[in-house]
C-alpha positions in Angstrom: -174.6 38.9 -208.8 -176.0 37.2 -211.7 -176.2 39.1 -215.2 -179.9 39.7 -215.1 -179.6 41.7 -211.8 -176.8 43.6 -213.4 -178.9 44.4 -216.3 -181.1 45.5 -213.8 -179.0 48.0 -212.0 -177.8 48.8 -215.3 -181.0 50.4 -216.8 -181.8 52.0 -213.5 -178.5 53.9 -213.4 -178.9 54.8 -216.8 -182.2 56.6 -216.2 -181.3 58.6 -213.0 -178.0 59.9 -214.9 -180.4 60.9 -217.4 -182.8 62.5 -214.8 -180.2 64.1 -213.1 -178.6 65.3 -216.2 -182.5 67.2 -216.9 -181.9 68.3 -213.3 -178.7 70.6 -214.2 -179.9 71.1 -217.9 -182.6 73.1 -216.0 -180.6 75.5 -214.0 -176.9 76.0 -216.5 -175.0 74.2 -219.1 -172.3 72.0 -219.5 -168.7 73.4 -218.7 -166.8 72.9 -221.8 -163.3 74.0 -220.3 -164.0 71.1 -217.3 -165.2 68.1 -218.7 -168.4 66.8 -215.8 -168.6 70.6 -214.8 -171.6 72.4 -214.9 -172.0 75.9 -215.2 -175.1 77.2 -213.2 -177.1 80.2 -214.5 -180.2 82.0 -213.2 -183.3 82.8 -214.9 -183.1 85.0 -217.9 -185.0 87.8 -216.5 -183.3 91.0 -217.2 -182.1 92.9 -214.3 -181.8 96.6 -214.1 -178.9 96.8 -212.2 -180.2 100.3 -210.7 -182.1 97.9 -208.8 -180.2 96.4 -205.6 -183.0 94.4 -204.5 -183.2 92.6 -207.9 -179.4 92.5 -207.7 -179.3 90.7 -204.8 -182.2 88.2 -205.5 -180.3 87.3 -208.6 -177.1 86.3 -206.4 -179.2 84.6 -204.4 -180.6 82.5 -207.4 -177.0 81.8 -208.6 -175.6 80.7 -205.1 -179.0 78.4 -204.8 -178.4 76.8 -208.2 -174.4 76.7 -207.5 -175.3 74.0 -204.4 -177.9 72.3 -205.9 -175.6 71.9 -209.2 -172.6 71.0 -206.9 -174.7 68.1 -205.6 -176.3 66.9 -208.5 -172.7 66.7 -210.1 -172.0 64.8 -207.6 -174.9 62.4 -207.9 -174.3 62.1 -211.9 -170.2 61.6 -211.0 -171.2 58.4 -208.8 -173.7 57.3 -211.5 -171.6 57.4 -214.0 -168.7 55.7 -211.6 -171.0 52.8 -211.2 -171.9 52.3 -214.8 -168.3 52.3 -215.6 -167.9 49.6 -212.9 -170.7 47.5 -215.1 -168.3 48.2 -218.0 -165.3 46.6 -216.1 -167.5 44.1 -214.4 -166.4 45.0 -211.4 -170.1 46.2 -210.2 -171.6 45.1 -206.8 -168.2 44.4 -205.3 -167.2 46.4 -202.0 -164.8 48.5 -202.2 -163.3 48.6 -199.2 -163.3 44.3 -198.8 -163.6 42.8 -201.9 -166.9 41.0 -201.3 -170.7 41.1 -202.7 -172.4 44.4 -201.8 -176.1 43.5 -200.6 -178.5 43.2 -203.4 -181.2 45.3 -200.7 -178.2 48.4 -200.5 -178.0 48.2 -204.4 -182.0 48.1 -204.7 -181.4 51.2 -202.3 -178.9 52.5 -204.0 -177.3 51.2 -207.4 -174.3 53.4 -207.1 -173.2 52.1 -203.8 -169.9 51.8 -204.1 -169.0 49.7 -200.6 -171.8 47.0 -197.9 -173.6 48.1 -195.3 -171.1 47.3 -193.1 -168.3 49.6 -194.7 -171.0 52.2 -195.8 -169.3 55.8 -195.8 
């Protein structure tokens, strides 16, 4: 992989781990006792917790928000692992063999971390 592809990859990782970190901005905050963690919240609509049905639609929210945040974490994690990879210059190299990964699986998906042929 030649350094212009690289630069490539690089600015398109760099603006979905700022898309995805929107994405969790939206629905909690940062984890400051687990650095990458997220904590997820749900709308701040008071709840009059006389109310069971409200109650109960706000545990909902939270549960929905506590997947979605789980897999956007780990979306930004991968991001964030290729990029480092860029750092190291070890980007574009399978994993699992040692050998290019296809430039059409990195146009796929940058953060690909092993070929087609020892895809996960």
């Amino acid at each position: 992989m030649n350094k212009r592809d690289t630069e490539k990859f690089k600015k398109k990782l760099v603006a979905e781990c700022a898309g995805l970190e929107t994405e969790l901005n939206a629905i909690g905050q940062k984890d400051p006792s687990a650095p990458g963690g997220w904590d997820v919240s749900t709308s701040d609509i008071k709840v009059d917790s006389a109310d069971e049905n409200e109650v109960a639609d706000k545990f909902e929210e939270l549960e929905e928000n506590a997947g979605i945040a789980s897999k956007l974490e780990g979306q930004l994690n991968e991001v964030k692992a290729a990029l480092d990879r860029i750092e190291k210059g070890t980007y574009g190299i399978c994993e699992t063999c040692g050998k290019a990964i296809e430039i059409e699986r990195l146009e796929a998906n940058p953060s690909a971390r092993n070929s087609i042929k020892h895809k996960h």
